[in-house]
C-alpha positions in Angstrom: -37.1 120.1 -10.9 -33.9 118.3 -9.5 -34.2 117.2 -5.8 -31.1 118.3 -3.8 -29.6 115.5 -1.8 -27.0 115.6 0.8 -24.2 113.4 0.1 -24.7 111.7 3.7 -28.7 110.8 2.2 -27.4 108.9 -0.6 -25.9 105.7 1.8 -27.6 104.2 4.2 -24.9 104.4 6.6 -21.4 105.3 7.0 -20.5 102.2 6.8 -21.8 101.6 3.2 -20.2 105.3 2.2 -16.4 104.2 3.8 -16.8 100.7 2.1 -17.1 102.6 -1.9 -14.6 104.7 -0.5 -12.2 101.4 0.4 -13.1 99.9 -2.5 -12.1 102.8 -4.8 -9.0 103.6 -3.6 -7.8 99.9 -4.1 -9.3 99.8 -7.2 -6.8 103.0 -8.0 -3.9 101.1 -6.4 -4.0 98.3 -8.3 -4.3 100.0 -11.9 -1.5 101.9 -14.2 -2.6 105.3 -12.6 -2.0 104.1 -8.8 1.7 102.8 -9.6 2.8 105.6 -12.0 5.8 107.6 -11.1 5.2 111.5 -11.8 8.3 112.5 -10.7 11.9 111.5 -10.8 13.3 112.7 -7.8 17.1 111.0 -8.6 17.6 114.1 -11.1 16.5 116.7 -8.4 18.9 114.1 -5.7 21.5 114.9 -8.4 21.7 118.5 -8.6 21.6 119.0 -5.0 24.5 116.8 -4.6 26.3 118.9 -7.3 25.6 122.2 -5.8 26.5 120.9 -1.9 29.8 119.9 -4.3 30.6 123.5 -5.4 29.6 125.0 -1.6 32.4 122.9 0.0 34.6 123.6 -2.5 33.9 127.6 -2.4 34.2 127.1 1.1 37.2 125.9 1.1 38.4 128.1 -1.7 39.0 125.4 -4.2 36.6 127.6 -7.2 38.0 125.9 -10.1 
């Protein structure tokens, strides 16, 4: 049969558990998949500008 252990059982302290943790997530930081961009947010800057663009000018009544 498989023994059951708590997550908490497997370190000896919490110590041991946050140092993996640290060293993980540095580990992640340093690699391609820690400094990947998933997003371009200029496209999305972009479009807002242009639609802030038209408001004005259908508030002002300048619909071309």
């Amino acid at each position: 049969m498989f023994s059951h252990r708590s997550p908490c059982s497997v370190f000896p302290d919490g110590e041991s558990a946050l140092m993996l943790v640290c060293a993980r997530l540095r580990h992640i930081a340093t690699k391609e998949w820690g400094t990947k961009r998933y997003l371009n947010m200029k496209h999305l800057y972009e479009q807002e500008k242009e639609n802030e663009l038209k408001r004005e000018q259908e508030k002002d009544g300048n619909v071309a």
